[in-house]
C-alpha positions in Angstrom: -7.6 18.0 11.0 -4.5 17.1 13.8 -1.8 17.5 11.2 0.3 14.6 13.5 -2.4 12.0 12.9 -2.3 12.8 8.9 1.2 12.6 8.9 0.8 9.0 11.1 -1.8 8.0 8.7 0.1 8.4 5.1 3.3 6.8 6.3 0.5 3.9 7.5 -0.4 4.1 3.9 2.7 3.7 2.4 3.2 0.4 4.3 3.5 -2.6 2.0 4.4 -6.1 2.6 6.2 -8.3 0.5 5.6 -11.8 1.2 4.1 -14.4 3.7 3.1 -12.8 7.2 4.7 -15.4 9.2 7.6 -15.2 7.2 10.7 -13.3 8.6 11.5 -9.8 7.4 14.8 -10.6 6.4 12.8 -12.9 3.5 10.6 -10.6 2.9 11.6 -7.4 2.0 14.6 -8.3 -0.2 11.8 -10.8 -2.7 9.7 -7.7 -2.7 12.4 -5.1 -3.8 11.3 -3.5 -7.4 13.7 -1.1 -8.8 12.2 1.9 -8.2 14.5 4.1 -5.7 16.4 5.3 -8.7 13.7 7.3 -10.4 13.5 10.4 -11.4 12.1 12.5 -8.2 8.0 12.9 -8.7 7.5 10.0 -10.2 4.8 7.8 -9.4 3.9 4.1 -10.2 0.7 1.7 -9.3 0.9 -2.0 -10.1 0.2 -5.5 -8.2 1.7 -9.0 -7.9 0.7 -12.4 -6.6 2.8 -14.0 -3.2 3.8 -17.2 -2.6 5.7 -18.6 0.4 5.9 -21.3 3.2 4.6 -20.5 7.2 7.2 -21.4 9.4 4.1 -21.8 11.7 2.2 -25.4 12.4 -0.1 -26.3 9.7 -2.5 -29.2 10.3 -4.6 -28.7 7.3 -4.3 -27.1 3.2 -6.4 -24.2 5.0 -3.5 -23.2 7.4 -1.6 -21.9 4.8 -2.8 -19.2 2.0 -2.1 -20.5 -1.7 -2.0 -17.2 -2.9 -2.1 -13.3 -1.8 -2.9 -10.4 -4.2 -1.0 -7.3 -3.3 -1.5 -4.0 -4.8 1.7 -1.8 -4.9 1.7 1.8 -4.6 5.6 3.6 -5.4 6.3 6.8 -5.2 9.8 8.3 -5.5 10.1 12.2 -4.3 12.7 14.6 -2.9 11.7 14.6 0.1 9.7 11.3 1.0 9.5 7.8 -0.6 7.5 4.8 -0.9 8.7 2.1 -2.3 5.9 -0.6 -2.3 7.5 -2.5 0.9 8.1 0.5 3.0 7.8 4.0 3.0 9.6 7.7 4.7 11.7 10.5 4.3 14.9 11.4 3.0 17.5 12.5 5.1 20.1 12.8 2.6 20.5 11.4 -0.9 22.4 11.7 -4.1 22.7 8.9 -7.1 25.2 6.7 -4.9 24.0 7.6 -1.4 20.8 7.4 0.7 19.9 8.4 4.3 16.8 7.3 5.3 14.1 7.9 8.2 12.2 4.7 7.4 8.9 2.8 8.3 7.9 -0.1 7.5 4.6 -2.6 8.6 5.8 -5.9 9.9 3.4 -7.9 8.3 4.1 -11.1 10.6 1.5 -12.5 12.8 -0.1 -15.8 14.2 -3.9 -16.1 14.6 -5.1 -18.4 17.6 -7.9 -19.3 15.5 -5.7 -21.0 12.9 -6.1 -24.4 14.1 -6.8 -25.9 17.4 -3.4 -26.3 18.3 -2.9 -23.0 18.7 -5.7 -22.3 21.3 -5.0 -20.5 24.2 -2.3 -18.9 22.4 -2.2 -15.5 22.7 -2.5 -13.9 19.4 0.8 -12.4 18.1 -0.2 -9.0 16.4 1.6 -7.1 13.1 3.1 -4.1 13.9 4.9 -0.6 12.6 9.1 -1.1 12.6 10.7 2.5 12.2 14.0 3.3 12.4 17.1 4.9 9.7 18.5 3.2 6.7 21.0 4.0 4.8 21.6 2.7 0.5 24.9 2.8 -0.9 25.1 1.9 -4.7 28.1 1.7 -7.3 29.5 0.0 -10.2 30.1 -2.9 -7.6 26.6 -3.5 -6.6 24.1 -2.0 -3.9 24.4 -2.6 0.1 21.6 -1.7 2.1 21.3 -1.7 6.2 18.7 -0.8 8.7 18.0 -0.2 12.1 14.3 -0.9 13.4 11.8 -0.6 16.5 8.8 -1.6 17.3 6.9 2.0 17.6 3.5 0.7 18.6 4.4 -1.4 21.7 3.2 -4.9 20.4 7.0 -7.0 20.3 8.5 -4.3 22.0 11.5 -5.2 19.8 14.5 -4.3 17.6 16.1 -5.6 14.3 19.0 -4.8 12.3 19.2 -6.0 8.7 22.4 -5.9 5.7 22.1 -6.7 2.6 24.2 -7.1 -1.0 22.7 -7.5 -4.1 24.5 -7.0 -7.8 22.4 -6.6 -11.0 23.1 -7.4 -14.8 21.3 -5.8 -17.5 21.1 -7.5 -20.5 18.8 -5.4 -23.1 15.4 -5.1 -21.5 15.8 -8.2 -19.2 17.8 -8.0 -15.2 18.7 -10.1 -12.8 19.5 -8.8 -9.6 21.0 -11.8 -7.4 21.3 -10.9 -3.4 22.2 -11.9 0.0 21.0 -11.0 3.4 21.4 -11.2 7.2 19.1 -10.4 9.8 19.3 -10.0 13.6 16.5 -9.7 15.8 16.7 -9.2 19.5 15.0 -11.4 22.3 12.1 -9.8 22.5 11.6 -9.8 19.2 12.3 -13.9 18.8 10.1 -14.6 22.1 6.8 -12.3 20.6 6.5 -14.3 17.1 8.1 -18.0 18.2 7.9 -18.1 22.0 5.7 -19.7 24.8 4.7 -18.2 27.5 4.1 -20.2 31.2 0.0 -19.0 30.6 0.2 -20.5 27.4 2.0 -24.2 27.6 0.4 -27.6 27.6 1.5 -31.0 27.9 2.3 -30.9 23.6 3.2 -27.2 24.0 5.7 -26.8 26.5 7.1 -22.9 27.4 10.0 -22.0 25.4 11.8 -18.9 25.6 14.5 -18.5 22.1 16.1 -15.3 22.9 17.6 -13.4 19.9 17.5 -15.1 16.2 19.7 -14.8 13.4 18.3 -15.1 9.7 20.4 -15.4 6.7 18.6 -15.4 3.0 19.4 -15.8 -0.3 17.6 -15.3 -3.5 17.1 -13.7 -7.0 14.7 -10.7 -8.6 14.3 -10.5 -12.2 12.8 -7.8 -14.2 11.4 -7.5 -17.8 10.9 -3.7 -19.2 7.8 -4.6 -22.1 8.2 -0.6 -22.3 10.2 2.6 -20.6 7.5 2.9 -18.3 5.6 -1.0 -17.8 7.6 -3.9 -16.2 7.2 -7.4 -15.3 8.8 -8.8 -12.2 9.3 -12.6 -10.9 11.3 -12.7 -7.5 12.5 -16.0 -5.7 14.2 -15.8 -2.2 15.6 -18.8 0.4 16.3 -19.1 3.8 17.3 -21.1 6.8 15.9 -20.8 9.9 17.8 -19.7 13.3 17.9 -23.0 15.6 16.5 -21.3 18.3 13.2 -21.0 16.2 12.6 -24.3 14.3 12.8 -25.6 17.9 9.8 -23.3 19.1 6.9 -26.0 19.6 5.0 -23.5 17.1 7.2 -24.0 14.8 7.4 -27.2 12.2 10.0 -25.7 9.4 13.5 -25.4 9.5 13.8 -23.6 6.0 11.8 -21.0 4.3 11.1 -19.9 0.5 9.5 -16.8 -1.4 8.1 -15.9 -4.5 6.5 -13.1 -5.6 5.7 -11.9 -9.5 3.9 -8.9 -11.0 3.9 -5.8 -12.6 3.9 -1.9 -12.6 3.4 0.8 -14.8 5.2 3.6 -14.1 3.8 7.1 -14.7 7.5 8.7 -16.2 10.1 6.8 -17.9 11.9 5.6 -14.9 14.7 3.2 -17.3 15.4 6.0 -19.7 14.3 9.1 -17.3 13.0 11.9 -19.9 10.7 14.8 -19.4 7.0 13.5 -19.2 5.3 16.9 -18.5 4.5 19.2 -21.5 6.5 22.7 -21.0 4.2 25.3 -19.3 2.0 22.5 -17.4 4.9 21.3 -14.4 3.6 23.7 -11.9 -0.2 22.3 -12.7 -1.8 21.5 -9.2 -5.6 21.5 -8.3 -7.6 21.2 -5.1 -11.5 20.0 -5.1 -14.2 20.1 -2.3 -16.8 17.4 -2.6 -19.6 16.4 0.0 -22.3 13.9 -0.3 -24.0 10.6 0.9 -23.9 6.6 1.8 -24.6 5.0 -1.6 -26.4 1.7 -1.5 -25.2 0.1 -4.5 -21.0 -0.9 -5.1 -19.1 1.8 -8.0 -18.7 -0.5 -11.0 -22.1 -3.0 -11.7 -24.6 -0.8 -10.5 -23.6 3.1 -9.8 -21.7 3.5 -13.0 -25.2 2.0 -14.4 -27.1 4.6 -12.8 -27.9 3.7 -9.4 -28.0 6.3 -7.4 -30.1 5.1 -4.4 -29.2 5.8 -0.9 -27.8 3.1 1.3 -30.4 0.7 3.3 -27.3 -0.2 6.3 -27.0 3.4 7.0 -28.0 7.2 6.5 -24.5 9.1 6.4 -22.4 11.8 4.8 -18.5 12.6 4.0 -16.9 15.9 3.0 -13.6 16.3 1.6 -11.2 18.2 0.5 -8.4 17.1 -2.2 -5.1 18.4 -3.3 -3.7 17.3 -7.1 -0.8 17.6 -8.8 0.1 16.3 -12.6 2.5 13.2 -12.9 2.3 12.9 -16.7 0.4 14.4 -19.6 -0.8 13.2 -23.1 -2.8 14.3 -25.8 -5.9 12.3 -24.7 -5.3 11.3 -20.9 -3.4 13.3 -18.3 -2.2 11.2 -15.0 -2.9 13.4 -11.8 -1.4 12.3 -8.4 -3.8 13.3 -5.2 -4.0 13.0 -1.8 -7.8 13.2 -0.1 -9.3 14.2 3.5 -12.4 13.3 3.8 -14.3 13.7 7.1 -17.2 11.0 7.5 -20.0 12.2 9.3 -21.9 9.1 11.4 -22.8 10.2 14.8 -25.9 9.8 14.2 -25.3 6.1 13.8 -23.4 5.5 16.7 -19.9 5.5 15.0 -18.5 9.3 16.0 -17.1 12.0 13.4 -13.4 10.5 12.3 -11.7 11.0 9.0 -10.4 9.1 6.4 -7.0 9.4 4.1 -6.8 8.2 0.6 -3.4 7.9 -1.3 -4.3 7.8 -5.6 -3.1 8.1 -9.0 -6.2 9.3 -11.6 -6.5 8.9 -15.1 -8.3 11.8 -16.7 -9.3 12.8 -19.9 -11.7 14.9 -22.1 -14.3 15.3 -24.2 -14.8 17.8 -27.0 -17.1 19.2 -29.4 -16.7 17.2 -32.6 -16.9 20.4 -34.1 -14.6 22.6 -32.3 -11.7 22.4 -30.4 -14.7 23.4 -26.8 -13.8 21.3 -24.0 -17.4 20.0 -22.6 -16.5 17.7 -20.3 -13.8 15.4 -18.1 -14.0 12.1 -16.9 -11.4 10.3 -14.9 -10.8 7.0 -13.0 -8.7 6.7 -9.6 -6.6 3.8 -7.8 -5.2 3.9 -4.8 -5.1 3.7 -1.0 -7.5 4.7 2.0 -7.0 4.4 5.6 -9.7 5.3 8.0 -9.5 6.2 11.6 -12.2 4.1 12.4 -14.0 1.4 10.2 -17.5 3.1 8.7 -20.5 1.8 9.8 -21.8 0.7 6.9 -18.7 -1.5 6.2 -18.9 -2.7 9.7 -22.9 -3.8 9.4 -22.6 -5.0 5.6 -19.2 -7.4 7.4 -21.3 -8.6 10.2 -24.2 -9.6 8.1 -22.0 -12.0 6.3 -20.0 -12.7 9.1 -16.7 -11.0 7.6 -13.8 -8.8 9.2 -13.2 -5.2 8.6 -10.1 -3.1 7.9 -9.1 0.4 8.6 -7.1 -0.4 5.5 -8.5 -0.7 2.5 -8.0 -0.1 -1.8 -9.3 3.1 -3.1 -11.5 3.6 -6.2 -12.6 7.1 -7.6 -15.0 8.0 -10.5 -15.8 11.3 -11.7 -17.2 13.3 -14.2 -17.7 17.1 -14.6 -18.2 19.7 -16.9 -16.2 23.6 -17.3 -17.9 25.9 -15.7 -16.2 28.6 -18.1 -18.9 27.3 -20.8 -21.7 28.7 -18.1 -20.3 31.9 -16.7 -18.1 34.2 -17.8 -16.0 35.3 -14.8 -12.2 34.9 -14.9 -12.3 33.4 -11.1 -13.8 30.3 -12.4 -11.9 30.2 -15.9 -10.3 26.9 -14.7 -13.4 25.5 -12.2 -15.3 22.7 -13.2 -17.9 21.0 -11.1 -19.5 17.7 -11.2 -20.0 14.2 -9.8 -17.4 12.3 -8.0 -18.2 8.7 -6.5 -15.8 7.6 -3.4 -15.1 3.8 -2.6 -13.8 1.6 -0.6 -13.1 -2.3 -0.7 -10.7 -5.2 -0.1 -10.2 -6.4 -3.4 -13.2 -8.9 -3.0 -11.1 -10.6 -0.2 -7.8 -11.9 -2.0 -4.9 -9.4 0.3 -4.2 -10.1 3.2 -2.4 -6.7 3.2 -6.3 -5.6 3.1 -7.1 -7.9 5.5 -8.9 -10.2 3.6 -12.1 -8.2 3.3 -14.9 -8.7 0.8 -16.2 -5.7 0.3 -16.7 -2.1 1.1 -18.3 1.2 1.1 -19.5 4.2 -1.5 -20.4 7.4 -1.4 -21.9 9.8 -4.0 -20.9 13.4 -4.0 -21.1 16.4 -5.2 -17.7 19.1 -6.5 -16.5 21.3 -7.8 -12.7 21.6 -8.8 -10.2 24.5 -9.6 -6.7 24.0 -11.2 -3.8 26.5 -10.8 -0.1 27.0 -11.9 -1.2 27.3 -15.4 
């Protein structure tokens, strides 16, 4: 494994947007900020919310401009690194008042030539990765937040700079969190997203060049705690639009709004921070091998029925290896946090050797005798992300046969069940070894995220493990 490209691939991971692609950053990120950058360090959080916002973009019919977007959000708060459902990195410095941030973050904006025919012979404006420092201040007087970003995969070739104030009032288990923004983004920037280019004018597009844009937003996030560790969230956010934009000939809107609502549950009490690990199980960790094949049917509906059949689009095989460690534990489930390596083996079909990365919180519990206290077996659920270096075949022949994209991107679902191996053998090396069945899949969420790129479907695999647990 090229430790470079892992690291490349879990900051890809940790990536999240917050509202509209074609809406400005500045709208964005702000609508999408959950308070989470205060928690305790280790703790980890899964959730999801709906988006709803305006393209500044031409839109000629109800199908230029999406009604909805699920997005799942994946937090994590650590010493060392961060994500925080809109962006991800690591800590340079930070206390309770003061952050120093390397940070990177997806820029989620984009405009598809295919959207409608005005836009043909437009050359198609691409996301991108924005990295750069940040730096969080917070006090009795508020929070203030600034960045510094580039483009670091050569697609707008541009930079940005964004400030913003917020102030929030608690009021029992209810917040508001009222803030205000401003955004700069430099020529090249402007001229990617909102220009046109000599190759690409017409007689109702004419070329247009906008230089650098200036973006100033307003809005409000609310929060609802229903417990210490599950909240609600409903987010609104306004904006005007820099002159030099709402005159772009691909542009029709000279305002913008946001909205985005949803939840998280939180696996620690991040609003009244208290110990969540049993004394004697904080340094729990485990790591697990598994190998196995393409399955044919999809993970819930048909191989958590008992299908085990082998795939008709392809005949391949994935290996992996994962490394655990416990979030939370309770007297019937115990929340685990893992990071997977799996290395999918297709050159046989045509597709190469590459591997794939998969972000994930499990819940896991177990099964016992009813008439002793004999652990006989564990069975846990995962949910998270997975990013592969190259899309796997079968996902790439099950799209084309119903005409549908692909993503490198994708959610991550994991079943698995095993048994102790201590109740077989009676060697001390696998006292704490279990070994049993773990079923790996991919999908898009049955093509509601654009953050998934709005695929419909996905991939399984069913393998075989076996598991060891240390620290305890």
């Amino acid at each position: 494994m090229k430790t470079p490209k892992l690291i490349a691939c879990t900051l890809h991971l940790a990536l999240l947007p917050a509202l509209f692609d074609p809406l400005p950053a500045q709208a964005q990120y702000e609508v999408a900020e959950i308070p989470f950058y205060a928690a305790p360090d280790g703790t980890a959080a899964l959730g999801g919310g709906l988006r709803l916002g305006q393209s500044l973009y031409r839109a000629f019919d109800s199908n230029d401009q999406r009604q909805f977007d699920l997005v799942p959000l994946y937090l994590y708060n650590g010493k060392y690194a961060f994500f925080r459902g809109t962006s991800g990195g690591v800590h340079l410095y930070k206390n309770d008042r003061f952050q120093l941030n390397l940070l990177g973050r997806y820029r989620f904006q984009k405009l598809d030539p295919d959207r409608n025919a005005f836009y043909a012979g437009i050359e198609e404006r691409r996301q991108s990765l924005d990295g750069g420092v940040e730096v969080r201040l917070r006090g009795g007087w508020g929070a203030l937040n600034a960045n510094y970003l580039v483009d670091t995969l050569g697609r707008h070739e541009g930079e940005s700079a964004e400030i913003s104030y917020r102030f929030r009032f608690d009021r029992g288990r209810f917040s508001l969190s009222p803030f205000i923004s401003y955004g700069w983004n430099d020529d090249s920037l402007t001229n990617y997203y909102f220009g046109v280019s000599d190759a690409e004018a017409r007689p109702d597009r004419p070329a247009y060049s906008p230089g650098e844009s200036n973006w100033v937003g307003f809005g409000m996030n609310t929060t609802w705690w229903l417990s210490p560790r599950t909240q609600f969230f409903a987010n609104i956010g306004f904006g005007g639009v820099d002159t030099v934009v709402s005159s772009s000939p691909l542009v029709e809107e000279d305002t913008q709004s946001s909205f985005f609502a949803g939840g998280t549950y939180s696996f620690g009490n991040t609003r009244e921070p208290t110990d969540y690990i049993t004394p004697g199980r904080e340094s729990e960790w485990s790591w697990r091998a598994n190998y196995g094949y393409q399955a044919s049917g999809n993970i819930v509906g048909e191989i958590d029925q008992g299908d085990f059949s082998e795939s008709e689009f392809a005949d391949t095989h994935l290996g992996g290896v994962t490394l655990s460690k416990l979030l939370s534990d309770g007297p019937r489930v115990d929340f685990v946090g893992r990071l997977a390596a799996f290395r999918h083996l297709e050159e046989d079909e045509g597709n190469g050797n590459f591997w794939s990365y998969a972000l994930y919180v499990m819940a896991r519990g177990k099964g016992y005798s009813p008439w002793t206290d004999r652990e006989l077996f564990r069975y846990g659920f995962g949910f998270g992300m997975s990013y592969a270096e190259k899309v796997p075949i079968t996902e790439q022949r099950k799209q084309a046969s119903k005409g549908n994209n692909t993503s490198k991107f994708l959610n991550y679902l994991e079943l698995q069940l095993d048994l102790p191996l201590r109740n077989l053998f009676k060697a001390r090396s696998v006292r704490n070894c279990y070994a049993g069945v773990t079923v790996v899949h991919r999908s898009g969420i049955f093509g509601t995220s654009d953050l998934l790129g709005d695929v419909a479907g996905g991939s399984d695999w069913i393998t075989a493990h076996i598991e060891c647990t240390g620290g305890i």
